[in-house]
N, C-alpha and C positions, 0 to 999 in steps of 0.2 A: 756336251757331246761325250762320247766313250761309249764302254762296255757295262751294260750291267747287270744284276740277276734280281729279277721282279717276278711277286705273285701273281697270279693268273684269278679274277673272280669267275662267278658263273655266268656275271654278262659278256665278258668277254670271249672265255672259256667256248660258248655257245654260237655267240654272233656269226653272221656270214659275211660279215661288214672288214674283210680285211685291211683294207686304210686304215680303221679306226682299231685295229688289234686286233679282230676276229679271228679266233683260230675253233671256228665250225668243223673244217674240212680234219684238221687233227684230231680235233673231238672224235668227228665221223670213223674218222680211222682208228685212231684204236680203239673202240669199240669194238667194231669189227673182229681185229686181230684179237681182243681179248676172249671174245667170246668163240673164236675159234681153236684159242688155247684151249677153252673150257673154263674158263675164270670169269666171275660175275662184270658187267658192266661197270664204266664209270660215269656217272652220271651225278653226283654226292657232290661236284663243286659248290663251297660256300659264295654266299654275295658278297657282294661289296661292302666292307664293314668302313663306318667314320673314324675317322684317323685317330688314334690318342694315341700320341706318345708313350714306347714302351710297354701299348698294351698287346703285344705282339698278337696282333692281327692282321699287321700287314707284313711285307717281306722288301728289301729294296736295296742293296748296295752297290756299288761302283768295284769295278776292278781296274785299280790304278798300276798297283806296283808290277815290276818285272816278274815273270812267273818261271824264269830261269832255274832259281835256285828251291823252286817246288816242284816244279820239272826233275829237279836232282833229288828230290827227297821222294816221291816220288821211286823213282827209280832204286834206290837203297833200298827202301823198305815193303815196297808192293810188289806182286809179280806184276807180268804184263797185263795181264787178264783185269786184275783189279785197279790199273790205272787207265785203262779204258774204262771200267766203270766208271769210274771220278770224273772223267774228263773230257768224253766223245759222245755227252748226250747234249741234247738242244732244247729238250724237256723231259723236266721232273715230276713225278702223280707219286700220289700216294698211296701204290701199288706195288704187289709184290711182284717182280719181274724178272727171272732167271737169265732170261737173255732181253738185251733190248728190242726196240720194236723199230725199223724201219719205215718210215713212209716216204713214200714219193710226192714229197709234198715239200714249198723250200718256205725256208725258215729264216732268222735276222741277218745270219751268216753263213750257210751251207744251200745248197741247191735240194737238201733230203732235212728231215728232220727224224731225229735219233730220239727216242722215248728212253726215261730207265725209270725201273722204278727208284723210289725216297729210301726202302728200307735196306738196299744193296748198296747203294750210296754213302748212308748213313754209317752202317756198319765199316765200311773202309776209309771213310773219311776219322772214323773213330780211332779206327788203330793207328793212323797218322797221328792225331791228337794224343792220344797214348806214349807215341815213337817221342814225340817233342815235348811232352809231359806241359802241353795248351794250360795257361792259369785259370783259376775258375773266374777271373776277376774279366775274363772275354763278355763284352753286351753278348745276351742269350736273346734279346730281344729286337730285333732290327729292322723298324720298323722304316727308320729315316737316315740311311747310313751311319748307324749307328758301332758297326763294327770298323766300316773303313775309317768313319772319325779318330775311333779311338788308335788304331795302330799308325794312321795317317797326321794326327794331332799332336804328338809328341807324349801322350800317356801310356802305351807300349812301352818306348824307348827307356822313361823312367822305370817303369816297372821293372823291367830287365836289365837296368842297371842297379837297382836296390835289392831286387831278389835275382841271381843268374841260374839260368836254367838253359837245356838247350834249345825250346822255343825262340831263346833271346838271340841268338846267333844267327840266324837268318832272321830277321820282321816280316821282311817279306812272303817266305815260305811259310812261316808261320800266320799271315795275314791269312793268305789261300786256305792251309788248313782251315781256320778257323770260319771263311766263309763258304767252303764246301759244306762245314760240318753243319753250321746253321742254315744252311738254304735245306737238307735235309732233314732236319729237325722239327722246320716251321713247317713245310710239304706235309710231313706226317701228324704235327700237332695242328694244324687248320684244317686239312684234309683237300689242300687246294695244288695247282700245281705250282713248277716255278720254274724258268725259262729267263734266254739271255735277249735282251733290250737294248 
């Protein structure tokens, strides 16, 4: 059980089968809203690809740690505006999206469901990354909690006692960081969405 952030295929992406994960009805909607911006449909979700390890195809982590002290970082270094980007959507596309997208539609946790786009996200989760100078030694690839593993496994913790950086002073904020920054990464590099489970 918990929280987590997984990829979206086009079976499910589509499905009207909501038990079974169908998010039709979001599909339906923001289409809508896009094409009412004047921006092309989405419609481009990939399938379901076979699992391989690492060959980031798929998307999937758990959010364990306390998110207190990303809450605070956060705050330091974002304005308001761009900590609601990071933070107050419910799903992620691979779209560019000035403002988010609202639907009256309820989601794993909220009664509405918040759309943003990956590359508004990306870009601010970046400059966090940047703020805490993220090591590149972070999984890029995370397929199978492969980021929470590692900050959650005790390979962080070494890391940042052999090399100190300010990443290493919070793990946990830096966890966050680091799987903000790849849920939007992979949204953009698959072209799929990504949403909380």
């Amino acid at each position: 059980m918990g929280v987590y952030l997984v990829d979206v295929d086009a079976e499910d992406w589509f499905s009207e089968d909501e038990e079974e994960g169908g998010r039709a009805e979001i599909a339906a909607g923001l289409n809508e809203e896009l094409v009412r911006r004047g921006l092309p449909r989405y419609d481009s979700v990939p399938a379901r690809a076979d699992f391989v390890r690492g060959s980031g195809r798929s998307f999937e982590e758990k959010l364990v740690p306390p998110m207190d002290g990303f809450v605070s970082l956060c705050a330091e270094h974002l304005t308001q505006a761009e900590t609601e980007t990071l933070l107050d959507w419910t799903v992620l596309v691979p779209v560019s999206l000035d403002e988010v997208i609202e639907l009256p539609v309820e989601s794993a946790y909220s009664d509405s469901t918040v759309i943003a786009g990956a590359p508004q996200v990306l870009a601010t989760a970046e400059k966090l990354a940047t703020a805490v100078a993220l090591p590149p030694e972070v999984p890029e690839m995370c397929d199978n909690l492969d980021v929470t593993s590692w900050f959650l496994d005790g390979t962080a913790e070494r890391l940042a006692a052999a090399r100190s950086g300010p990443w290493g002073e919070d793990l946990d904020a830096a966890f966050y960081v680091a799987v903000y920054l790849r849920a939007a990464q992979h949204s953009l590099r698959r072209g799929c969405p990504v949403v909380y489970s």
